[in-house]
N, C-alpha and C positions, 0 to 999 in steps of 0.2 A: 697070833700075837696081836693084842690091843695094838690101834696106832691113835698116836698122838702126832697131834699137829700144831706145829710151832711158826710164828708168823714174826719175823724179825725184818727191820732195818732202820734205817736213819729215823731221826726225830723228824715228826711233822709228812711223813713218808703217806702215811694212809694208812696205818696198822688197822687202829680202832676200830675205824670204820669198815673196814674187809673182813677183819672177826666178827664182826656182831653181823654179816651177814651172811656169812659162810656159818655160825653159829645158829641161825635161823633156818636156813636153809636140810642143818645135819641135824640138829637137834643137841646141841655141845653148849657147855658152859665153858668160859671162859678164866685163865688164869693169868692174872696181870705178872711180867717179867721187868718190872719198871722199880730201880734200885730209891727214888722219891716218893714212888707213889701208894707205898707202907704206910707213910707217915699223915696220922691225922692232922688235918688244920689246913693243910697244903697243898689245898685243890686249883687255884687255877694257875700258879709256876708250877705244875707237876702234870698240867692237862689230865686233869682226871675225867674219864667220864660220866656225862652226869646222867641221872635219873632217866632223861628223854631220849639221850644219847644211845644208851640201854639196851631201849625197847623190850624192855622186860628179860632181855638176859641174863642171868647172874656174873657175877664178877666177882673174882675171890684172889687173894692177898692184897688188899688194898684196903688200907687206914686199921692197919692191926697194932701199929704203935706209934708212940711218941716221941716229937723229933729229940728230946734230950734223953729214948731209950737208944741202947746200941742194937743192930742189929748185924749178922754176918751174913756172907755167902753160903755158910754152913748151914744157917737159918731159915737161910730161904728155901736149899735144896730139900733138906730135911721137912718142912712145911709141906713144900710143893709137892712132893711124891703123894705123903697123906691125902693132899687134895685130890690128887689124879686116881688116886685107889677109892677114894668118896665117890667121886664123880663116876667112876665107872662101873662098880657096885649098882650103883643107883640107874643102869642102864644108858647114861648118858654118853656123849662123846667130850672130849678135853680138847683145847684147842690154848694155846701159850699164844700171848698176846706182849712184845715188849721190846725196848730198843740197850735192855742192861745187859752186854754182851758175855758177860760174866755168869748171871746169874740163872742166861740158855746152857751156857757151857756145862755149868755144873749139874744141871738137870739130866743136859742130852746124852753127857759123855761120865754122866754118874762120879764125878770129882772125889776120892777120899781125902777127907779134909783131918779125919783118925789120928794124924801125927804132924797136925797144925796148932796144938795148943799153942795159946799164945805167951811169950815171954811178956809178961807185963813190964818186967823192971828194964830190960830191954826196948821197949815199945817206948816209957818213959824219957831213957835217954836220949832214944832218936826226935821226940815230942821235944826236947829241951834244946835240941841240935837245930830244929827247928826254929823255935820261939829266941835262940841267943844268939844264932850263927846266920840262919838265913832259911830259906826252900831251895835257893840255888845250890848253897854247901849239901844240902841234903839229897838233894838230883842229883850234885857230882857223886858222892858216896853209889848212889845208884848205877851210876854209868861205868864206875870202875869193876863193879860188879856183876851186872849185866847189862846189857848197850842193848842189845833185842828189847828187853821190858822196859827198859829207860825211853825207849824210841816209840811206845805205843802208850806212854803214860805223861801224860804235861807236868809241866812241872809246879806248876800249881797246885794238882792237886796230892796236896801233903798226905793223906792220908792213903791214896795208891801208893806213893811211892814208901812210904812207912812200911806196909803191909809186906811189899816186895823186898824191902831190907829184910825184911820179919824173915819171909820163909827162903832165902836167902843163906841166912844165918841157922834156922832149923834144920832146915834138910840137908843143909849143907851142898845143894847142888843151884842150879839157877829156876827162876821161876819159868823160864822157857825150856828149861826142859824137864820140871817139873809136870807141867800142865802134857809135854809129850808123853811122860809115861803115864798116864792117867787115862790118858787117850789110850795107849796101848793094851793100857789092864782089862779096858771096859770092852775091848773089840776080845778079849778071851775069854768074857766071861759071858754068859744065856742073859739076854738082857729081858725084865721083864714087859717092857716097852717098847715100839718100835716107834720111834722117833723122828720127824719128817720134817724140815726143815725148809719152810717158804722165805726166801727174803725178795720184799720188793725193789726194785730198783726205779731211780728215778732221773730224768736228767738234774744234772748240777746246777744249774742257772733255773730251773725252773723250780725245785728245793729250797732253796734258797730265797727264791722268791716268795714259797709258802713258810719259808721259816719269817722273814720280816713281816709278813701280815698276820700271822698268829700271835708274834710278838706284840705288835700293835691292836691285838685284838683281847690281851690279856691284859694290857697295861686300861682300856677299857672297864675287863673285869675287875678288876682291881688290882694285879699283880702288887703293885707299889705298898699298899696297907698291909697284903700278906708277908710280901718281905720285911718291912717294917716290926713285924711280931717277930720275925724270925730275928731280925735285930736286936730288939729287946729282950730275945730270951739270955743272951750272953753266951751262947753255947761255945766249948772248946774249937781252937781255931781249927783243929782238925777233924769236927762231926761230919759224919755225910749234910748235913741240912746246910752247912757253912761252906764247905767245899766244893757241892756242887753247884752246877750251873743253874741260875734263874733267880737266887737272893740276893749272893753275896755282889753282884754287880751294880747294885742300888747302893751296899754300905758305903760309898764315897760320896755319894750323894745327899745320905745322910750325916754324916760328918762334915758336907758345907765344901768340900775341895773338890766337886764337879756340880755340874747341871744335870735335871730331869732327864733333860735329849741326850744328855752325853751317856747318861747309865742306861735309858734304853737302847741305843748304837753302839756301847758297847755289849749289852747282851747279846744282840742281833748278830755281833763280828762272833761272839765267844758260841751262840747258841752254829753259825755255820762252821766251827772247825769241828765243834761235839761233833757235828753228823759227818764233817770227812772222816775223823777217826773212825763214828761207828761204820761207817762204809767200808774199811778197810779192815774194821775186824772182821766184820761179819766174812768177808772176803777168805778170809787167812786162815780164819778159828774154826769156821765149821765149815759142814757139808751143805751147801743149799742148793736150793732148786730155784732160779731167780724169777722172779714176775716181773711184768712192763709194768710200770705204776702210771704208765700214759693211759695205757685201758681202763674202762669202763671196771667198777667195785665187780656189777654181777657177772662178767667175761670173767676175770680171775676167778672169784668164787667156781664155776662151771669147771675153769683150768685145774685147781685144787682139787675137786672133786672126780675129776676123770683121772688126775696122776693118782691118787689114793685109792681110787678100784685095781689099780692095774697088781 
């Protein structure tokens, strides 16, 4: 069985860089797992890599659409496979590079999503519940229905918690035990993948450290103009390009009711809980095999390399 190798953890962890050399190293192209970095236009709040960054590796899901197109979990999985049966036809190795805990899950653990259409008119009302009542009233809706997903979803962001009402209301069961049986189906079924699951780990204070200078190292690149387009597109309050983390923390800034410093200290606070939550997914959600993210890129790479002969 083909294996594929999946490089997950926090933002700012070191992914990038330890694929594009483990990728050098196997001879693998690379599949971006990063729920921003779809989106054209939206390269330095999305950390995209660039050109140099590279080093002539390929890289593939990344800038396939437009922040004002929709895209799903559905979409990406579906995508992704295609990718991974390209890539391996063609003798290559596949390597998943990304910190969207979601969008490994669906890959790793093959998610049927078959009887997730969406209630739009449904979707709507909750949109409305939102825009006349609050995110809070909308979170609480959430928590009476499942506290497990409510407790892994901020309340900000409107459009998790929507989704979770959604299949909530579909399937009529919770999205936490949803996601259980999916997990269950896929360990019954002949997977045509075998799936391998690196997350790095990092210390918390030193993270965190590399998350404020990345931050200040994007506001540099321009972060602030990129958000600004993001601003003027007017997109709904609940797009992913608006909800997540890395634009919408300037919009007050732009509206005159904070400072510069204030809306990057605020990213800085928002961009370290992103990575405790993704730490905790990663934690919960899948099977990994952890890395020291203290060590040296080419020591892991070698690490990767000796667990995947065995």
């Amino acid at each position: 069985m083909e294996k594929v190798i999946c490089i997950v953890g926090p933002t700012a962890s070191g992914k990038t860089g330890l694929a594009i050399e483990l990728a050098k190293k196997i001879d693998a192209e690379i599949i971006s797992a990063d729920s921003m970095q779809i989106y054209k236009g939206l390269d330095v709040g999305t950390a995209k890599v660039t050109k140099e960054e590279a080093q002539g590796i390929p890289h593939h899901m990344i800038d396939i659409c437009n922040p004002d197109e929709s895209f799903s979990v559905a979409d990406f999985k579906s995508m992704c496979y295609d990718k991974i049966d390209d890539i391996v036809k063609r003798g290559k190795k596949v390597i998943i590079a990304g910190g969207t805990g979601l969008y490994v899950n669906s890959v790793v653990y093959d998610m049927n999503f078959e009887d997730e259409d969406t209630d739009l008119s449904y979707r709507k009302e909750l949109e409305d519940i939102a825009n006349t009542k609050g995110k809070e009233y909308l979170y609480d809706m959430l928590l009476k229905v499942d506290k497990e997903s409510a407790s892994k979803i901020h309340m900000n962001n409107v459009k998790r918690v929507i989704r979770a009402l959604e299949i909530a209301k579909k399937t009529d069961m919770l999205k936490s035990e949803h996601m259980k049986n999916e997990k269950e189906r896929i360990e019954k079924n002949s997977p045509k993948y075998e799936f391998i699951v690196f997350c790095i780990e990092q210390d918390r204070q030193y993270l965190y450290n590399r998350i404020n200078l990345r931050v200040d190292l994007m506001v540099k690149d321009g972060i602030v103009d990129e958000a600004r387009k993001v601003y003027d597109m007017n997109l709904p309050s609940n797009s992913t390009c608006v909800q997540a983390i890395g634009y919408k923390e300037f919009f007050p800034y732009f509206e005159g009711s904070i400072t510069l410093q204030e809306a990057i200290d605020e990213l800085k606070k928002q961009t370290r809980h992103y990575a405790k939550r993704q730490m905790t997914w990663f934690n919960n959600k899948l099977n990994v095999i952890k890395l020291d993210g203290r060590k040296d890129k080419k020591e892991l790479v070698d690490e990767i390399i000796d667990y995947i002969k065995k």
